[in-house]
DOZA-904342 format. One record per atom (N, C-alpha, C, O): residue in one letter; x, y, z; residue number from 1. Coordinates in steps of 0.1 Angstrom, whole numbers, plus 5000, padded with zeros to 4 digits. Layout:
N
<rec residuo="A" px="X" py="Y" pz="Z" num="NUM"/>
...
//
This chain:
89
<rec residuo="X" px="5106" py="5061" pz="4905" num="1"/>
<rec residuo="X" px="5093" py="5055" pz="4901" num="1"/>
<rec residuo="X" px="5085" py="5054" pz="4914" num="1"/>
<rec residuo="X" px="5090" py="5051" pz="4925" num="1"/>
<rec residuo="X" px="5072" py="5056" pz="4912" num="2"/>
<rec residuo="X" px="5063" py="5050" pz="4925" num="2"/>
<rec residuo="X" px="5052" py="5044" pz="4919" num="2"/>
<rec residuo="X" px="5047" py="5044" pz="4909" num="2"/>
<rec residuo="X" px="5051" py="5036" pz="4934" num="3"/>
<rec residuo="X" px="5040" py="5030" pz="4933" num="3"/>
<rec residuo="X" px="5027" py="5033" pz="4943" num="3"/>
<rec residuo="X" px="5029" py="5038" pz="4954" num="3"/>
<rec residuo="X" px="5014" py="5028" pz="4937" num="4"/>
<rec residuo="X" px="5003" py="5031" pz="4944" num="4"/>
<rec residuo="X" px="4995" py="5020" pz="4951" num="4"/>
<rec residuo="X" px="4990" py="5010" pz="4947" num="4"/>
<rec residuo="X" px="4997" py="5024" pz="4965" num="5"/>
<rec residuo="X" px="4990" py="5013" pz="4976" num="5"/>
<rec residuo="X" px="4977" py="5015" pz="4980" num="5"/>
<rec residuo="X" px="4973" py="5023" pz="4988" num="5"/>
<rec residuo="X" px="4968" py="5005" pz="4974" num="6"/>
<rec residuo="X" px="4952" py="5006" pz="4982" num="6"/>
<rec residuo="X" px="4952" py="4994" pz="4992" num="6"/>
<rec residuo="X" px="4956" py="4982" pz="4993" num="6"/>
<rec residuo="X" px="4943" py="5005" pz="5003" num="7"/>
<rec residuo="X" px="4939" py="4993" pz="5013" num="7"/>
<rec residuo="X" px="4927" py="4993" pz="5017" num="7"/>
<rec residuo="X" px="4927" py="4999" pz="5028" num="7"/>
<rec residuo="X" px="4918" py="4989" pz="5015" num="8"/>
<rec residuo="X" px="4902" py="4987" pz="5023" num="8"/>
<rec residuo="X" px="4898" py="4971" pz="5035" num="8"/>
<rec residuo="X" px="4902" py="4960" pz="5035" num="8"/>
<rec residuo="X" px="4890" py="4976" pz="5041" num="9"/>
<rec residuo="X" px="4885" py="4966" pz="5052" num="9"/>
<rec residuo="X" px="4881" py="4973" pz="5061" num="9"/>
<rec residuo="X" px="4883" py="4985" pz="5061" num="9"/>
<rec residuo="X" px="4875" py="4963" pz="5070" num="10"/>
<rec residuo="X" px="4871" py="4967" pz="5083" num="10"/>
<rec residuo="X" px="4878" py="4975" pz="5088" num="10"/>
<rec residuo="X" px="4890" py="4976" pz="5084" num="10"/>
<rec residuo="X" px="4872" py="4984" pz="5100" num="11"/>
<rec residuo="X" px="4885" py="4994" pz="5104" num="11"/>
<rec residuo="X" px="4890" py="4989" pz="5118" num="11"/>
<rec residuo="X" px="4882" py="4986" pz="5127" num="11"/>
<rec residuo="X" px="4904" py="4988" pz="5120" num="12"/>
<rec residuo="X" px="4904" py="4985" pz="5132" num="12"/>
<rec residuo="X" px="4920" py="4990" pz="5137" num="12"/>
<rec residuo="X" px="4927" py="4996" pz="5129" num="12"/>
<rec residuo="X" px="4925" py="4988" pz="5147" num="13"/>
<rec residuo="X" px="4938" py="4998" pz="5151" num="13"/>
<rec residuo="X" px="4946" py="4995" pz="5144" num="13"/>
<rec residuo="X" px="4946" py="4983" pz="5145" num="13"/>
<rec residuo="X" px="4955" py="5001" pz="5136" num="14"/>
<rec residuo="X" px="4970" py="4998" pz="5135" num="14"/>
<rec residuo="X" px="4972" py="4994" pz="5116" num="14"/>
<rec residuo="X" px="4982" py="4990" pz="5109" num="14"/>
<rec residuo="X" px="4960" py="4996" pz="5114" num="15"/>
<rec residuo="X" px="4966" py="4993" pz="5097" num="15"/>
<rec residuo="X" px="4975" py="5000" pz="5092" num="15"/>
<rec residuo="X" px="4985" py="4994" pz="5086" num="15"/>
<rec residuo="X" px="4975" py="5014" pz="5093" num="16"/>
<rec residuo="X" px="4984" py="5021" pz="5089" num="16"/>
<rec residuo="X" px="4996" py="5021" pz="5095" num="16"/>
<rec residuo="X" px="5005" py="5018" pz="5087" num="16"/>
<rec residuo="X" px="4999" py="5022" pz="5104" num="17"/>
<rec residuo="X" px="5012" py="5016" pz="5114" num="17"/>
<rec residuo="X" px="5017" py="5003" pz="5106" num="17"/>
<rec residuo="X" px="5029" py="5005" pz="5101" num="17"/>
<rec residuo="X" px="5012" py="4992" pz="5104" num="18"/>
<rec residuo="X" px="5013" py="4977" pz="5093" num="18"/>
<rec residuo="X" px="5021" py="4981" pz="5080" num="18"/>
<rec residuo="X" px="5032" py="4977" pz="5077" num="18"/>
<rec residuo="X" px="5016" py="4989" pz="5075" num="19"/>
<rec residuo="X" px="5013" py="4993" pz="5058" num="19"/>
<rec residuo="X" px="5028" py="4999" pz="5058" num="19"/>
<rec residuo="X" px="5037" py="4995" pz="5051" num="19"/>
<rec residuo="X" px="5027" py="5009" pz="5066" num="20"/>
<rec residuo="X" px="5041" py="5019" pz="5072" num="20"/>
<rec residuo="X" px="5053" py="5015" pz="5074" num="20"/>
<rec residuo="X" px="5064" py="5019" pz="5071" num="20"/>
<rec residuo="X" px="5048" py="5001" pz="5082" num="21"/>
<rec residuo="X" px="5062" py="4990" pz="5087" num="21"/>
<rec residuo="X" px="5066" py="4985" pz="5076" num="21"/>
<rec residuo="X" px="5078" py="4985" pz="5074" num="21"/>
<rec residuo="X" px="5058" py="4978" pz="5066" num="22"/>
<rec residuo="X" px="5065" py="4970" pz="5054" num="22"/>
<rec residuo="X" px="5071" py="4978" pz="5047" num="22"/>
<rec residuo="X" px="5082" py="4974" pz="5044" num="22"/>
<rec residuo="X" px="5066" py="4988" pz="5043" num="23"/>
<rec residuo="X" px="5073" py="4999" pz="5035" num="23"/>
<rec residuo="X" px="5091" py="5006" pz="5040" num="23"/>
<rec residuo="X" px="5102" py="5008" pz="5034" num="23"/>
<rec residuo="X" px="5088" py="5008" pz="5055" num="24"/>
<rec residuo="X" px="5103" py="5009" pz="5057" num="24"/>
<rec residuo="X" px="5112" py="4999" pz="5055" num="24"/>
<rec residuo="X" px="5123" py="5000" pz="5050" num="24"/>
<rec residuo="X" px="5104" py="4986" pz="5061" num="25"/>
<rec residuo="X" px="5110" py="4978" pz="5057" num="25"/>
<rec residuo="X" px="5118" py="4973" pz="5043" num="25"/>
<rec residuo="X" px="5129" py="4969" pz="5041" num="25"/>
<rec residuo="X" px="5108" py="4976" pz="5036" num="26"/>
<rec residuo="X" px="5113" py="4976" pz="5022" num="26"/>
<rec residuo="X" px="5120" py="4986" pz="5016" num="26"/>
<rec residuo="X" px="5124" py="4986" pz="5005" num="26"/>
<rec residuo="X" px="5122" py="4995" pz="5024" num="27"/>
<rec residuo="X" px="5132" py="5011" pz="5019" num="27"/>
<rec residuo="X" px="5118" py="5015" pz="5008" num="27"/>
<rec residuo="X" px="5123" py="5017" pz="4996" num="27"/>
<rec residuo="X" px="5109" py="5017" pz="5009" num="28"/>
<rec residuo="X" px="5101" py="5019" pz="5005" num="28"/>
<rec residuo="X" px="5097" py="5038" pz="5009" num="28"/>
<rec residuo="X" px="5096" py="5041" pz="5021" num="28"/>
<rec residuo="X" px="5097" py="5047" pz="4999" num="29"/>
<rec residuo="X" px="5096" py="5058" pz="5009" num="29"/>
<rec residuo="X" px="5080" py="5068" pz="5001" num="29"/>
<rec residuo="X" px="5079" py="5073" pz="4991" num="29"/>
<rec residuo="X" px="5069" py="5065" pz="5015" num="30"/>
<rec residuo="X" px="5062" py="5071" pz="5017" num="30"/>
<rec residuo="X" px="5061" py="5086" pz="5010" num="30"/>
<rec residuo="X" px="5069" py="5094" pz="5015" num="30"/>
<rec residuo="X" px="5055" py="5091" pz="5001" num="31"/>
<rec residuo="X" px="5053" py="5103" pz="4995" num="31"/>
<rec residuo="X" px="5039" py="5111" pz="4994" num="31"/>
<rec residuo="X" px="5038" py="5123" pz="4992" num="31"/>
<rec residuo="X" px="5027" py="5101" pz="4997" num="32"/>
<rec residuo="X" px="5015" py="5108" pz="4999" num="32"/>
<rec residuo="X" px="5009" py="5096" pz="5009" num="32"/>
<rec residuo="X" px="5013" py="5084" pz="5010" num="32"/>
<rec residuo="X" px="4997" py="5104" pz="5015" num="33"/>
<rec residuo="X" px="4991" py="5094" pz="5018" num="33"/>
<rec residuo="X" px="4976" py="5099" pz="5017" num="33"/>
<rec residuo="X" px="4974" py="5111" pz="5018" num="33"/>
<rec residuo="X" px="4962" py="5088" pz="5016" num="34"/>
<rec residuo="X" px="4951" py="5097" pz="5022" num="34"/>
<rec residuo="X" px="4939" py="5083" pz="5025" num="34"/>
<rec residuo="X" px="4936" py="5074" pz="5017" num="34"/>
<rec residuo="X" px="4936" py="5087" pz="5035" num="35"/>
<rec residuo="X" px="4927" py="5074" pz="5045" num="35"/>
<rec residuo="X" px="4917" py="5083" pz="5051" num="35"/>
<rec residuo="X" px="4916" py="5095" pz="5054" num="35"/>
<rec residuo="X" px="4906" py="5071" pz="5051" num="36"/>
<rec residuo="X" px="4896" py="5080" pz="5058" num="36"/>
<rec residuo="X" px="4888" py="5062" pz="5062" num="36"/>
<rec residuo="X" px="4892" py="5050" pz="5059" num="36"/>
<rec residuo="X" px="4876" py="5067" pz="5070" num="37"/>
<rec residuo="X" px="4873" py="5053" pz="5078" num="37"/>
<rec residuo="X" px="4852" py="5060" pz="5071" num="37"/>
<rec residuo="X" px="4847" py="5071" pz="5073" num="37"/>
<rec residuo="X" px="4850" py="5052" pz="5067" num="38"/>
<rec residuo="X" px="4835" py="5053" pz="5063" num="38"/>
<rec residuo="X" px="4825" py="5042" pz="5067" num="38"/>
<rec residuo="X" px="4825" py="5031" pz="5062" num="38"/>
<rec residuo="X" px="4816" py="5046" pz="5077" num="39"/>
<rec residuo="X" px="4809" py="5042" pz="5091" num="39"/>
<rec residuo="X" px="4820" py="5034" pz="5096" num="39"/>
<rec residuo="X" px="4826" py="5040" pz="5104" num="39"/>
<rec residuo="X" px="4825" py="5021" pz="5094" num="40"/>
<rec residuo="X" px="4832" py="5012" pz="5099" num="40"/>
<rec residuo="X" px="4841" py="5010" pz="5090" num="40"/>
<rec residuo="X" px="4851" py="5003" pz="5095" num="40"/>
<rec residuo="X" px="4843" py="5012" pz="5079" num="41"/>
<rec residuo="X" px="4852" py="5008" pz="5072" num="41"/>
<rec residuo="X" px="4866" py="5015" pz="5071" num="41"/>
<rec residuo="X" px="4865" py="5027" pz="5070" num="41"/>
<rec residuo="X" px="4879" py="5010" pz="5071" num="42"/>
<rec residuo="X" px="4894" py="5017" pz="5065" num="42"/>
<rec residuo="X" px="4892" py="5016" pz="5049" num="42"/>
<rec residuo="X" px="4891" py="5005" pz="5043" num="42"/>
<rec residuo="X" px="4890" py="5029" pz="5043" num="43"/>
<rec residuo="X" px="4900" py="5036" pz="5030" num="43"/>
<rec residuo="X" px="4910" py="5040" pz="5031" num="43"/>
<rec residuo="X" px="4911" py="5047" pz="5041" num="43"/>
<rec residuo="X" px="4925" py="5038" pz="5022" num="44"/>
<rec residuo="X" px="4936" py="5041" pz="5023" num="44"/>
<rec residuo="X" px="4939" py="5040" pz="5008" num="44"/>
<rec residuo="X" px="4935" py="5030" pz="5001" num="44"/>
<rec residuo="X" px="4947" py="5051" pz="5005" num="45"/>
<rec residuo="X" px="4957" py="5052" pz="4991" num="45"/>
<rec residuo="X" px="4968" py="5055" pz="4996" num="45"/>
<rec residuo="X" px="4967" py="5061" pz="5007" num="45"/>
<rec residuo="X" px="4978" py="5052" pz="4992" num="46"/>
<rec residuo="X" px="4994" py="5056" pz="4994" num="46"/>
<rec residuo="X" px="5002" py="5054" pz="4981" num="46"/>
<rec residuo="X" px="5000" py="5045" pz="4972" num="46"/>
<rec residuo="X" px="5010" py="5062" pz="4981" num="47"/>
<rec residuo="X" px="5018" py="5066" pz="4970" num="47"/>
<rec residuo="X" px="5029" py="5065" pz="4975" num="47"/>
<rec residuo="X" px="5031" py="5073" pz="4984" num="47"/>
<rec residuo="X" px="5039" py="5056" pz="4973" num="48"/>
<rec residuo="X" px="5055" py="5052" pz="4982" num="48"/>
<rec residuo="X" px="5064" py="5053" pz="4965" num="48"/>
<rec residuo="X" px="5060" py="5049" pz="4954" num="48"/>
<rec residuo="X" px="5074" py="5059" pz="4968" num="49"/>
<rec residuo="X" px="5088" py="5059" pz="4958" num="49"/>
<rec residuo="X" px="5095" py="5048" pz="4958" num="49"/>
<rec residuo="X" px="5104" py="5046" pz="4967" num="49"/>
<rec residuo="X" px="5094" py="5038" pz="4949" num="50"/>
<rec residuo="X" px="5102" py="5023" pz="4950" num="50"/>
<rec residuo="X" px="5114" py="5026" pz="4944" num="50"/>
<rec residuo="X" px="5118" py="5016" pz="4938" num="50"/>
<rec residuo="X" px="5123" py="5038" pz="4943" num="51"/>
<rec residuo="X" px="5133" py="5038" pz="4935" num="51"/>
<rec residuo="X" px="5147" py="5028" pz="4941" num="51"/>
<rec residuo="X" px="5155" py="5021" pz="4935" num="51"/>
<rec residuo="X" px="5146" py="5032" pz="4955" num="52"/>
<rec residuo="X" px="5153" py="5022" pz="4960" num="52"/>
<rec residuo="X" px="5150" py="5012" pz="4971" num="52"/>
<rec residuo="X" px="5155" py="5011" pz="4982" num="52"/>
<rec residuo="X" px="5142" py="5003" pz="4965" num="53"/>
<rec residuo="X" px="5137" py="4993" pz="4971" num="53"/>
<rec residuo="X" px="5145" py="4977" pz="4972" num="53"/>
<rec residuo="X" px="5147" py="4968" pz="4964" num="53"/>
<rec residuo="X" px="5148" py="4979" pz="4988" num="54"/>
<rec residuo="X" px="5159" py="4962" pz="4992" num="54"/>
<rec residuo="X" px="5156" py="4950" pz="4985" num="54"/>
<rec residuo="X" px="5164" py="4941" pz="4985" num="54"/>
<rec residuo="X" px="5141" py="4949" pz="4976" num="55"/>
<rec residuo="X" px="5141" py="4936" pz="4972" num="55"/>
<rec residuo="X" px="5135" py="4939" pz="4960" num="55"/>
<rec residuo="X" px="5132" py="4951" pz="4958" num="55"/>
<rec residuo="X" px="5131" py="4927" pz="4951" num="56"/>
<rec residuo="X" px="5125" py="4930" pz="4938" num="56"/>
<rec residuo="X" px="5113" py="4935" pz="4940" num="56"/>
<rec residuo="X" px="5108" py="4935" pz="4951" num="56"/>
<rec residuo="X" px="5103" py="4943" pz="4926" num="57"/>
<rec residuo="X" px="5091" py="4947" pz="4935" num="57"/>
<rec residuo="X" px="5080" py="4935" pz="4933" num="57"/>
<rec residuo="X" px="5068" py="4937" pz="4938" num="57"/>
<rec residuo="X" px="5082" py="4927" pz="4928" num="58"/>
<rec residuo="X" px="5073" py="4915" pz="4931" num="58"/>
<rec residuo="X" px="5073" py="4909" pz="4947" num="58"/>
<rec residuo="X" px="5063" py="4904" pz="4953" num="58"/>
<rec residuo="X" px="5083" py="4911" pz="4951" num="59"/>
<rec residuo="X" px="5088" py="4907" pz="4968" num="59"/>
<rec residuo="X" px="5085" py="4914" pz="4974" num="59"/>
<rec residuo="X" px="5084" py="4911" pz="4986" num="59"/>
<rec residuo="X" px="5081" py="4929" pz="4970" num="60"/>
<rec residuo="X" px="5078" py="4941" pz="4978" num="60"/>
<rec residuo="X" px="5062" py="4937" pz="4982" num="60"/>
<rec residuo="X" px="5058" py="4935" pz="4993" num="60"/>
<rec residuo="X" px="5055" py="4936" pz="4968" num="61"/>
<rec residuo="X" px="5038" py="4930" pz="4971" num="61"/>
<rec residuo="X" px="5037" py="4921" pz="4982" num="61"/>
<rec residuo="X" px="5030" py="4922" pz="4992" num="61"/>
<rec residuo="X" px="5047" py="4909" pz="4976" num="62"/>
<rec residuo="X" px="5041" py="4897" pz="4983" num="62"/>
<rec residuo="X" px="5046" py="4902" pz="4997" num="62"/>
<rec residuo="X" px="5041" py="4897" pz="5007" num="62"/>
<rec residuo="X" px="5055" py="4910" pz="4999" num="63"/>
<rec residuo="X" px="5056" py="4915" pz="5018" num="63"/>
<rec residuo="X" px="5045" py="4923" pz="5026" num="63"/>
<rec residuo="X" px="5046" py="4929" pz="5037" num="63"/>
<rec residuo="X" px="5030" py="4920" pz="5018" num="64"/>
<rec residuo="X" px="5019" py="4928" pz="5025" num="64"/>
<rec residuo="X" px="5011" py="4919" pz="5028" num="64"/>
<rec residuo="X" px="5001" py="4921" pz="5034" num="64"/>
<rec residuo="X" px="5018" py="4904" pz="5025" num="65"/>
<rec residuo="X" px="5004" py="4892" pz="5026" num="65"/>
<rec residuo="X" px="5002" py="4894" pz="5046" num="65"/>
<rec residuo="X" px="4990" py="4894" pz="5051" num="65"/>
<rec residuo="X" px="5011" py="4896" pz="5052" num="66"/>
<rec residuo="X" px="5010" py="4896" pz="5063" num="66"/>
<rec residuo="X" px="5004" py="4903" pz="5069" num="66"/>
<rec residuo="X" px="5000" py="4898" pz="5079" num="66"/>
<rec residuo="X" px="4999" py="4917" pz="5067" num="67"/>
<rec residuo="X" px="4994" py="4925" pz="5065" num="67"/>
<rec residuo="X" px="4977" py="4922" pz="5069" num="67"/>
<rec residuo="X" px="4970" py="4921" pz="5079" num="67"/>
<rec residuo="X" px="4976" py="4921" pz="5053" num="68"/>
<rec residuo="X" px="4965" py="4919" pz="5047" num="68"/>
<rec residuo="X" px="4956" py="4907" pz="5055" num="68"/>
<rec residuo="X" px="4945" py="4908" pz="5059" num="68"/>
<rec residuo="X" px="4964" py="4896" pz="5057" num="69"/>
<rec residuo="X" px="4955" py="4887" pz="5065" num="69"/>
<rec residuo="X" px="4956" py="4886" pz="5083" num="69"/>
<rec residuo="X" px="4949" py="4879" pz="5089" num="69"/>
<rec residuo="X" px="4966" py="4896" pz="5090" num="70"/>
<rec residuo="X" px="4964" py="4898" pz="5100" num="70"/>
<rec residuo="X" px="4952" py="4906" pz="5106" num="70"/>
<rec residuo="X" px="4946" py="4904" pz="5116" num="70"/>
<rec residuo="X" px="4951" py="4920" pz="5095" num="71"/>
<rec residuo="X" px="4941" py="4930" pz="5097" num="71"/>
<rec residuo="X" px="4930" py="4925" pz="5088" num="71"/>
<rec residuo="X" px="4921" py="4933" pz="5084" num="71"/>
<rec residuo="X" px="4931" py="4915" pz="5084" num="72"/>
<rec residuo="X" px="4916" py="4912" pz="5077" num="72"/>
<rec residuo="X" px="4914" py="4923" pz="5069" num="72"/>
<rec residuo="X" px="4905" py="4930" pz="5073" num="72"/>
<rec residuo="X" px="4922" py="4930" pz="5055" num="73"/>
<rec residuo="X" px="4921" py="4944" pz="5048" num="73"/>
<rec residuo="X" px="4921" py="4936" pz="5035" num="73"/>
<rec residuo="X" px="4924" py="4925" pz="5036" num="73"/>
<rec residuo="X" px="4917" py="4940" pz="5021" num="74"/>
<rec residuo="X" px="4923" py="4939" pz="5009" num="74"/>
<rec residuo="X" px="4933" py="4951" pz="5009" num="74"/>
<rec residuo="X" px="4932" py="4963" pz="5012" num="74"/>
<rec residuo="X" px="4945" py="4944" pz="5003" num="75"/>
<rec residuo="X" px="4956" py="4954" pz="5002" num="75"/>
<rec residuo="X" px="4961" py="4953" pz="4984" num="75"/>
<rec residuo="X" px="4962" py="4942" pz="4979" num="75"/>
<rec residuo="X" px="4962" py="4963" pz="4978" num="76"/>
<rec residuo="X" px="4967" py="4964" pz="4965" num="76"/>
<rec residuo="X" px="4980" py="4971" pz="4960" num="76"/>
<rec residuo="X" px="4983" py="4983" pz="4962" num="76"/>
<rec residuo="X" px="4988" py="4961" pz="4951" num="77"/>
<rec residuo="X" px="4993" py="4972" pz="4946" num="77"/>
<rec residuo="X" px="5005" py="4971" pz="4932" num="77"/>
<rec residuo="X" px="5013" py="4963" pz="4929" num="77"/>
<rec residuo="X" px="5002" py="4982" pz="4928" num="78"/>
<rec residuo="X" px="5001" py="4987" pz="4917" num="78"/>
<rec residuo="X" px="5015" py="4997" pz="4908" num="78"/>
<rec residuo="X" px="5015" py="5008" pz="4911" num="78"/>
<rec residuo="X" px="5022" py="4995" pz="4901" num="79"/>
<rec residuo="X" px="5030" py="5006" pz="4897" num="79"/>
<rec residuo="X" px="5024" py="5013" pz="4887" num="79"/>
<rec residuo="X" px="5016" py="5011" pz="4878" num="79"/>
<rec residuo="X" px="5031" py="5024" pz="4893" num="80"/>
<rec residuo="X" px="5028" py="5039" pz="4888" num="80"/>
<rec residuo="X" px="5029" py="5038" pz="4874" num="80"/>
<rec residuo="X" px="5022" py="5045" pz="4867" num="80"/>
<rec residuo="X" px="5036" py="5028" pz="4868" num="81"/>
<rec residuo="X" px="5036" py="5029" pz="4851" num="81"/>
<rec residuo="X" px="5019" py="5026" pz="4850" num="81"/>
<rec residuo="X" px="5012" py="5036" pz="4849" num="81"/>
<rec residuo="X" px="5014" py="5016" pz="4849" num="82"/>
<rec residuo="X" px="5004" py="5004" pz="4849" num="82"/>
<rec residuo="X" px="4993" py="5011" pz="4854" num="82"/>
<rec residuo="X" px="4983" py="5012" pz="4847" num="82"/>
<rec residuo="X" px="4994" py="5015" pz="4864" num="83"/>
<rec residuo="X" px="4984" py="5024" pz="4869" num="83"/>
<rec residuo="X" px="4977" py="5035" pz="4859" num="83"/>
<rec residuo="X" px="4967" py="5034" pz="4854" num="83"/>
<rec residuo="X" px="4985" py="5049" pz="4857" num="84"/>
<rec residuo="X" px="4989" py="5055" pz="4846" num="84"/>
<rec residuo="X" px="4978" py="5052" pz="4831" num="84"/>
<rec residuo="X" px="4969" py="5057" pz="4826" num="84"/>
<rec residuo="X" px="4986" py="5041" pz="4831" num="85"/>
<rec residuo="X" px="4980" py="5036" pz="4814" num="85"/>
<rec residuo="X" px="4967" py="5029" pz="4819" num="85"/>
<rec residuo="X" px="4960" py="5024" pz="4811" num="85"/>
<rec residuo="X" px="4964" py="5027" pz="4830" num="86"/>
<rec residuo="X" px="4952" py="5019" pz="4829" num="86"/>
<rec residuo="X" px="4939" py="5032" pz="4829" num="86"/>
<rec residuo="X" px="4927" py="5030" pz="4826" num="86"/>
<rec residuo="X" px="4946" py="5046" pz="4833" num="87"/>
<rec residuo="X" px="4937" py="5054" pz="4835" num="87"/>
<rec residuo="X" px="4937" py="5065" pz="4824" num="87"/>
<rec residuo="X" px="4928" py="5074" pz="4825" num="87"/>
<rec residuo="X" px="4944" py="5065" pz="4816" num="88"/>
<rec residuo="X" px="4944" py="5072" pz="4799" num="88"/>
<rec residuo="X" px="4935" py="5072" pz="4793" num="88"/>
<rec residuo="X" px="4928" py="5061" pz="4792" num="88"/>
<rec residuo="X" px="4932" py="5081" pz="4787" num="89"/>
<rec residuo="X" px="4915" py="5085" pz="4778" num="89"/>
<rec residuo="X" px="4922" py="5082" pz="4764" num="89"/>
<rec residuo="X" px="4915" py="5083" pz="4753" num="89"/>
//
C-alpha cells in the first residue's frame, strides 16, 4: 500500500532532506517524488510504500508535526485507498 505526501510553503533549504528523514525513519520507502518551487514557494508530492512501516500509520502522520512547524510548510497526508476514492468519477 502507499501513501501520498503533500507539502507546500515557503521555500527554504532542507524540506526535502526533513520529509526524507521521517520517512526512513519510519521504514517508509520513497517510490516517487515531484517538487518544484513557484517564485518563492516549495511544491512537493511524494508517494512512499507504507507496507512496512515501524509504527502505526496514524503515528507515521503525526511524525511530520516536526517537520511541518520547523520549516513553516503545510504537510499532508493521505492513503492511497482514500485518496483513490476521493478522486473517482
Amino acid at each position: 500500500m502507499n501513501a501520498i505526501i503533500s507539502v507546500v510553503g515557503k521555500d527554504s533549504v532542507g524540506i526535502l532532506a526533513r520529509v526524507s528523514n521521517v520517512c526512513e525513519k519510519c521504514n517508509a520507502n520513497i517510490v516517487d517524488v515531484s517538487q518544484t518551487v513557484l517564485k518563492d514557494y516549495f511544491a512537493m508530492v511524494m508517494v512512499v510504500n507504507i507496507d512496512n512501516l515501524n509504527r502505526e500509520f496514524t503515528k507515521f502522520i503525526d511524525s511530520f508535526s516536526c517537520v511541518s512547524e520547523n520549516k513553516n510548510v503545510d504537510i499532508h497526508i493521505m492513503h492511497e485507498d482514500i485518496f483513490n476514492a476521493m478522486h473517482k468519477i
